[in-house]
C-alpha positions in Angstrom: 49.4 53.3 -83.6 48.0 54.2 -80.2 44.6 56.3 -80.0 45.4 58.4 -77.1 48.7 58.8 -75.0 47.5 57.1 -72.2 49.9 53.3 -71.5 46.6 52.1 -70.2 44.7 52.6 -73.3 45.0 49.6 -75.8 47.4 49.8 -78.7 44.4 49.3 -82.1 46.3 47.1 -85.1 44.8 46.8 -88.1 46.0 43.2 -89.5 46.4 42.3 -93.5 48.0 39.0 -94.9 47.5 37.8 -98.5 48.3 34.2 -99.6 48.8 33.2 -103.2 49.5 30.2 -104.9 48.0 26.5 -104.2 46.4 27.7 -100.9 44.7 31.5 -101.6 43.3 33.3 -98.7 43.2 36.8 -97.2 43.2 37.7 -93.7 41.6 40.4 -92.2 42.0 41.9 -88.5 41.1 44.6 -86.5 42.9 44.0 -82.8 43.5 45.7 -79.6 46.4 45.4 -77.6 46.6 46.2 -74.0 50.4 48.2 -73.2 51.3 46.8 -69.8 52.8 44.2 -67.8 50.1 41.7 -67.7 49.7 42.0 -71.6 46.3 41.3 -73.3 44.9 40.9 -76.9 41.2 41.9 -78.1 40.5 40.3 -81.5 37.5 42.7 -82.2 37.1 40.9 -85.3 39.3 38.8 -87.8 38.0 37.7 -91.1 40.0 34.9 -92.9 38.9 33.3 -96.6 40.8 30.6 -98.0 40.4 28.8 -101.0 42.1 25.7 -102.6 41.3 23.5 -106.1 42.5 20.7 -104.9 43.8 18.6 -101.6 45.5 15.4 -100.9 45.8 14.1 -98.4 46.2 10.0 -97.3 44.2 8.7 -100.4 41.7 11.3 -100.0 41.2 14.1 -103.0 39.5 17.6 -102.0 37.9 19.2 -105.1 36.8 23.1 -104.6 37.7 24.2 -100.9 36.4 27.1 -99.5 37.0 27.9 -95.8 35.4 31.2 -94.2 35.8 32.1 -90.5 34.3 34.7 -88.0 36.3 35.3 -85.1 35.9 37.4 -82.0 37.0 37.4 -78.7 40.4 37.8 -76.3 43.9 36.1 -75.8 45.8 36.7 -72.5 49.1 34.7 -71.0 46.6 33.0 -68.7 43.3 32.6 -70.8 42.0 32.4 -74.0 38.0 32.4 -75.0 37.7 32.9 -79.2 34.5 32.2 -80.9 33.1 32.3 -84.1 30.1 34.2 -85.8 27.1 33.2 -87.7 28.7 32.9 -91.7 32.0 30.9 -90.1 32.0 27.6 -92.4 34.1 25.4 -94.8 32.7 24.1 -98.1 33.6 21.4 -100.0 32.8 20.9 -103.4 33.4 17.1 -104.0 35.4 14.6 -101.3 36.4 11.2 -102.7 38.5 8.7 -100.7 38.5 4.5 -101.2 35.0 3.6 -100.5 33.5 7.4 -100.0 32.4 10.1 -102.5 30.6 13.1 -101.2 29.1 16.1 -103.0 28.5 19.7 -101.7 29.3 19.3 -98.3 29.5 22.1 -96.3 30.5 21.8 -92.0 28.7 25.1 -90.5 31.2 26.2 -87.2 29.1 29.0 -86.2 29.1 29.3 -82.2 32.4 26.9 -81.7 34.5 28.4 -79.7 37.9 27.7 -78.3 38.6 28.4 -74.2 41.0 28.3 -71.3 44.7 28.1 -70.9 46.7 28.7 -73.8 48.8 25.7 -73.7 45.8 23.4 -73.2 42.7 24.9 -74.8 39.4 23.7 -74.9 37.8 23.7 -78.3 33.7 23.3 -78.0 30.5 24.3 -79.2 27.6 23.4 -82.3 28.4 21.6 -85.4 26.3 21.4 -88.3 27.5 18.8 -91.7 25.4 19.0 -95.0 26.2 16.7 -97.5 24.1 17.4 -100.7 24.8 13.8 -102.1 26.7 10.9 -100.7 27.5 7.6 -102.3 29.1 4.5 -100.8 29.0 0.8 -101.7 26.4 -0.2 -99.1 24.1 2.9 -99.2 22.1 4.1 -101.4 23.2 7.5 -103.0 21.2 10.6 -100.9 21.8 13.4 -98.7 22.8 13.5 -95.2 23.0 15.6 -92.1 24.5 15.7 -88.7 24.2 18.2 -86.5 25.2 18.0 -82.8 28.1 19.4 -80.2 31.8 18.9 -80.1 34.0 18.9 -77.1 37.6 18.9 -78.3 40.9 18.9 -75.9 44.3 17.1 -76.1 43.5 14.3 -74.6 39.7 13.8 -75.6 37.5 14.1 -78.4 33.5 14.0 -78.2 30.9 14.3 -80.8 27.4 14.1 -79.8 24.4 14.5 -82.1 21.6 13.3 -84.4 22.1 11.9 -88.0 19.3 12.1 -90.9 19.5 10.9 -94.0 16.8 12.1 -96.6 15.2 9.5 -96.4 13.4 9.7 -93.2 16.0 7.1 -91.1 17.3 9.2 -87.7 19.8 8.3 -85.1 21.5 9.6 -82.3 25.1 9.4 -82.9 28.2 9.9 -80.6 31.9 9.4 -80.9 34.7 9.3 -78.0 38.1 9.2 -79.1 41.0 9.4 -76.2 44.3 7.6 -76.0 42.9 4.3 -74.7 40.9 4.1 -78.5 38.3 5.3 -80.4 34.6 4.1 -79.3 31.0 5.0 -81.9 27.9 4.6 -80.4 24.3 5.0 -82.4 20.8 4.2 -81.3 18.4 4.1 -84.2 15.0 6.2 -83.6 11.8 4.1 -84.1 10.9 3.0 -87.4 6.9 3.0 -88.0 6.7 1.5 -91.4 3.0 2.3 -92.0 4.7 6.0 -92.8 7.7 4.2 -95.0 10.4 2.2 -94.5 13.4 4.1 -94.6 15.7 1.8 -94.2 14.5 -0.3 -97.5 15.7 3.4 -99.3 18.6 3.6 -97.5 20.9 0.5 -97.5 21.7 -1.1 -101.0 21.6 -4.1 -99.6 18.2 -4.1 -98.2 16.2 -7.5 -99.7 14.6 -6.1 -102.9 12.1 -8.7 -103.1 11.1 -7.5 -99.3 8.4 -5.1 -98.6 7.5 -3.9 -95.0 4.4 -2.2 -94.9 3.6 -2.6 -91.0 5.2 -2.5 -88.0 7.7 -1.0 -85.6 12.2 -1.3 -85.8 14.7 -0.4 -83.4 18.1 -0.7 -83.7 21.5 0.2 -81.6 24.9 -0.2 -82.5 28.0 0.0 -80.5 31.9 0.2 -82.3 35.2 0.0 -80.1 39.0 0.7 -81.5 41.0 0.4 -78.7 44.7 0.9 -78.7 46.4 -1.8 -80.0 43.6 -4.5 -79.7 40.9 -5.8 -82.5 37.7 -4.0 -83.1 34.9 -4.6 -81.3 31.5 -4.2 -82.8 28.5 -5.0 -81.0 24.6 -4.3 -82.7 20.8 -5.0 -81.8 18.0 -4.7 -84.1 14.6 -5.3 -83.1 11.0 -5.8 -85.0 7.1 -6.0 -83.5 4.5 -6.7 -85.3 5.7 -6.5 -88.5 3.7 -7.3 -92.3 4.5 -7.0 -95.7 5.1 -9.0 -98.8 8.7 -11.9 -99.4 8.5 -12.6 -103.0 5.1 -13.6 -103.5 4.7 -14.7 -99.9 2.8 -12.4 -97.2 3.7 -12.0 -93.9 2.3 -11.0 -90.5 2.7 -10.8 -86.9 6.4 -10.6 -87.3 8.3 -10.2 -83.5 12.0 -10.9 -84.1 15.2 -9.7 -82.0 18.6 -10.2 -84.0 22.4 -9.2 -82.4 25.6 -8.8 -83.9 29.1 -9.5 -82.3 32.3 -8.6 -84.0 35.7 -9.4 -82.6 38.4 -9.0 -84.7 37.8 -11.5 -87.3 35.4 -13.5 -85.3 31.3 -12.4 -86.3 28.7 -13.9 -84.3 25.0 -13.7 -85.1 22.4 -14.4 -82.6 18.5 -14.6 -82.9 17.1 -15.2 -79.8 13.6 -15.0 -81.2 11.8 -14.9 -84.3 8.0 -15.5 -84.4 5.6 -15.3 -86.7 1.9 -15.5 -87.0 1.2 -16.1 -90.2 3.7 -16.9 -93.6 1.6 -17.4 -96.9 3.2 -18.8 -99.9 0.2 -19.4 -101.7 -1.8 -21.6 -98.4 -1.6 -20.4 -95.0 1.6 -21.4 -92.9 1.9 -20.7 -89.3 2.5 -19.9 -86.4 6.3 -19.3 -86.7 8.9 -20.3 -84.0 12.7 -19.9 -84.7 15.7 -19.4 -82.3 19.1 -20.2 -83.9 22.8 -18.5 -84.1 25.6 -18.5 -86.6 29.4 -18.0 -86.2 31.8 -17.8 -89.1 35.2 -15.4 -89.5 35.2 -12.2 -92.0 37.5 -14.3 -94.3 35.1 -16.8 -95.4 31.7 -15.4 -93.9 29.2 -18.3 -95.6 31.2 -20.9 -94.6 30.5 -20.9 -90.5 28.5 -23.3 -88.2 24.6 -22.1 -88.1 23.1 -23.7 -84.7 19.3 -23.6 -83.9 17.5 -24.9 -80.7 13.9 -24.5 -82.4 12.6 -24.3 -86.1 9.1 -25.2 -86.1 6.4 -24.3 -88.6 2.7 -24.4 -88.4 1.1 -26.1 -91.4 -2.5 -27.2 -92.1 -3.7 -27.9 -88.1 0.0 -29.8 -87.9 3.2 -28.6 -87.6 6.8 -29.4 -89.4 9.5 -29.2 -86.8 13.6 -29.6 -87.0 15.4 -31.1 -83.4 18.1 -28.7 -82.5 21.0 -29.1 -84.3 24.4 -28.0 -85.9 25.0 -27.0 -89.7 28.6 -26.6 -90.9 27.7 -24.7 -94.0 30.4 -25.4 -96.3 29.4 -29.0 -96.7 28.1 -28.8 -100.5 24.9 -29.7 -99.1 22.7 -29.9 -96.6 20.4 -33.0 -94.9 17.1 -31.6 -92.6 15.2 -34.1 -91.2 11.9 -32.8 -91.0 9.5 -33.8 -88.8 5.3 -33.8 -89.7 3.3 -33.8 -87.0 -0.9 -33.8 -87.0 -1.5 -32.5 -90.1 -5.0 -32.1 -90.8 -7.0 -33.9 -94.0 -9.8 -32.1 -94.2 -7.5 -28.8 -94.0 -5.1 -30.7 -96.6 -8.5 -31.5 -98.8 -9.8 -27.7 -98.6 -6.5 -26.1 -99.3 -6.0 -28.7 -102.2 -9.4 -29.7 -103.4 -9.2 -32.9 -105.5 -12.9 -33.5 -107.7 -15.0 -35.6 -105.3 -12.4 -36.0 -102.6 -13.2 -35.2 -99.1 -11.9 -36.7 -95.5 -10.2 -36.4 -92.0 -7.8 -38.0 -89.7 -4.2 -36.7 -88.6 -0.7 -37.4 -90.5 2.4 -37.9 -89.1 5.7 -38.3 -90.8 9.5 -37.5 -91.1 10.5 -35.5 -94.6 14.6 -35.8 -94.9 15.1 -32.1 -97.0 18.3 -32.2 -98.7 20.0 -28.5 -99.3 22.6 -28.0 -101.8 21.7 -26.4 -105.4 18.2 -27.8 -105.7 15.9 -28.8 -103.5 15.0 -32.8 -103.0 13.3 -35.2 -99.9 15.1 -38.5 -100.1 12.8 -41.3 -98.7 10.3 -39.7 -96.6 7.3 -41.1 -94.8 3.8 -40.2 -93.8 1.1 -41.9 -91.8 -2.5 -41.8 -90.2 -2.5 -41.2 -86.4 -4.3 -44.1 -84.7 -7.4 -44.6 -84.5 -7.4 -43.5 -88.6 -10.2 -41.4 -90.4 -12.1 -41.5 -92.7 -12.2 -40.7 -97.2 -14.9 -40.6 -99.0 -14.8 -39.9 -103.0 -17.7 -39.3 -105.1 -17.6 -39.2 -108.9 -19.9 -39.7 -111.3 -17.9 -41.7 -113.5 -16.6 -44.1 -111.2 -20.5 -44.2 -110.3 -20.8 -45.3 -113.7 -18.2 -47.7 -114.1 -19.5 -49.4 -111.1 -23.2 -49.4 -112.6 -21.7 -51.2 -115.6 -20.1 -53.6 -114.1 -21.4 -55.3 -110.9 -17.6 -56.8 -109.8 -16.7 -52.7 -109.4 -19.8 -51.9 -107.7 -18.4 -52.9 -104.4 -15.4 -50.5 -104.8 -17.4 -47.7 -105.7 -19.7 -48.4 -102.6 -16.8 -48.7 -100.5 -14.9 -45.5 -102.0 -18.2 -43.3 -101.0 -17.9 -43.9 -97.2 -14.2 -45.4 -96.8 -13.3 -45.8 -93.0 -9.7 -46.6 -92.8 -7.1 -47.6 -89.4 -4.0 -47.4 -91.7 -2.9 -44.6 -94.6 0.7 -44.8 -94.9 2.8 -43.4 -97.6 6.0 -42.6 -99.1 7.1 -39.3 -100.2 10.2 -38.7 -102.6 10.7 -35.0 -104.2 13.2 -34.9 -106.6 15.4 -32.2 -107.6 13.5 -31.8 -111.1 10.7 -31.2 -109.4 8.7 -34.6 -109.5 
């Protein structure tokens, strides 16, 4: 009823609604409404609690819903500007769709706020999503957090913010949907793994025999739906100077630069660059040079063509190289003829000391490397770089031998101080390991 006689003073409405069944709630309202032509509504306050079990909804259950809003503000013919308090929030006990199952998730909506002309409002302000525990196929189970800024209308819809898992791994995150298609866009923050890697405690399918203990990642990632036309899916991730431990291999002086294209069905991967300064499976391998690319379809995704226009590998003063080449990958095995070039004796002899054994010169040699279930070289060569070397091999027994025996005593003489123009050798690995 009206407080005062006056038309001019606003009509005050006390509001009440119940709900029972699936969907409980209760809404509360204390309003004002102005009496006269250009009408006009005051929501002084209006408190609504709802609460469901369960929802379904497309595949997706909703487990323990609880939805509690704040709101304040006035409603005319020409304009609208609502916005919600601090305790305005919806809580979900358990979400579980396909892939997805989240635990205590709660969306805080205090601030948002809805503005301009009734037929074409503009819904905006802070967001803030807490999800106590989330579990997917590809990540490993945690909590996460986004908090950012939405911008909602009919014809666009914007989420801007930052993503954190618990972790430690951060990204700015942003989302555009309109009627042309949806696009995602992330940008990683910078990893500095001598705090952690966050991203080996984050992705299930992180390498588990790969440890990163040095070194800096980036990463940016961009997603495209448009209307009626395949996804688009472009990605960059980026590593300097990174160390840590493959297996029982170290690594060091890591720089490596690796994109992702997705289109439709079509995935390419690209790495321009990978470089390494040191790889040590046991003797000291290096410096690392690799640039090579792969290209296969979603349907079969190991069977593609991998390309590379360098491989080569330091080794003992030498190197092992591969000329660029083509790999169709589901040919049941693989043929890489590997190419030695300058490897160093006396490195070879202090790597692998043999009793007695000492020497120098340079080796040369192709190594054909066959790939397919085990590994095997199939009539490989080596040889001394002209002008030769030198061996020399000192033991007392063959000392002794040639002491006994005067017809050995030239070999053993000749063993001590050998100086040779041709060493030449074949080299077959097979795939039982002799």
């Amino acid at each position: 009823q009206p407080l005062e006689s006056n038309p001019d003073t606003p009509l005050a409405l006390q509001l009440k609604l119940v709900a029972e069944g699936a969907l409980q709630g209760q809404i509360d309202a204390e309003l004002g409404l102005q009496q006269s032509r250009d009408w006009a509504l005051e929501v002084r306050q209006l408190q609504l609690d709802a609460r469901s079990k369960r929802v379904d909804l497309d595949g997706i259950r909703a487990d323990g819903l609880q939805l509690n809003l704040d709101l304040s503000g006035n409603v005319t013919a020409h304009q609208l500007q609502l916005t919600l308090a601090a305790n305005s929030r919806l809580d979900i006990q358990r979400l579980r769709g396909a892939d997805l199952d989240l635990q205590q998730a709660r969306l805080t909506l205090a601030g948002l706020g809805v503005a301009g002309a009734p037929h074409v409002p503009t819904l905006s302000g802070p967001l803030t999503l807490r999800v106590q525990n989330l579990q997917h196929a590809q990540l490993q189970a945690q909590g996460w957090q986004w908090q950012g800024r939405m911008e909602a209308d009919s014809a666009r819809q914007k989420l801007d913010g930052a993503l954190l898992a618990d972790s430690g791994l951060s990204m700015a995150l942003g989302l555009n949907n309109t009627a042309d298609g949806l696009a995602l866009n992330a940008t990683l923050d910078e990893l500095f793994l001598r705090a952690g890697n966050p991203l080996a405690q984050t992705l299930a399918s992180w390498p588990p025999l790969l440890t990163l203990e040095n070194g800096r990642i980036q990463g940016n990632a961009s997603l495209d739906l448009p209307s009626g036309k395949p996804l688009q899916l472009r990605a960059k991730l980026s590593g300097k100077g990174l160390a840590g431990i493959y297996d029982r291999s170290t690594l060091s002086g890591v720089d490596a630069e690796l994109h992702l294209r997705l289109a439709g069905e079509r995935l390419t991967l690209e790495l321009p660059s990978l470089s390494a300064k040191q790889l040590d499976p046991g003797i000291a391998l290096g410096p690392l040079q690799l640039q090579a690319s792969y290209q296969t379809s979603l349907q079969r995704p190991l069977a593609g063509s991998l390309s590379h226009q360098r491989a080569e590998l330091g080794i003992l003063g030498g190197s092992l190289s591969l000329e660029p080449a083509t790999w169709a990958l589901d040919r049941p095995s693989q043929l890489l003829p590997l190419k030695l070039s300058g490897l160093n004796l006396q490195e070879l002899f202090r790597v692998y000391p043999a009793e007695g054994l000492a020497g120098n010169g340079l080796i040369d040699g192709t190594l054909p490397l066959r790939l397919g279930g085990a590994i095997s070289i199939e009539q490989g060569l080596i040889q001394a770089r002209s002008p030769g070397g030198q061996l020399s091999f000192h033991s007392p027994r063959i000392r002794a031998m040639g002491q006994a025996n005067p017809g050995m005593k030239l070999v053993t003489d000749a063993l001590e101080d050998f100086h040779y123009d041709l060493l030449s050798s074949s080299v077959d690995y097979d795939q039982s390991g002799t």
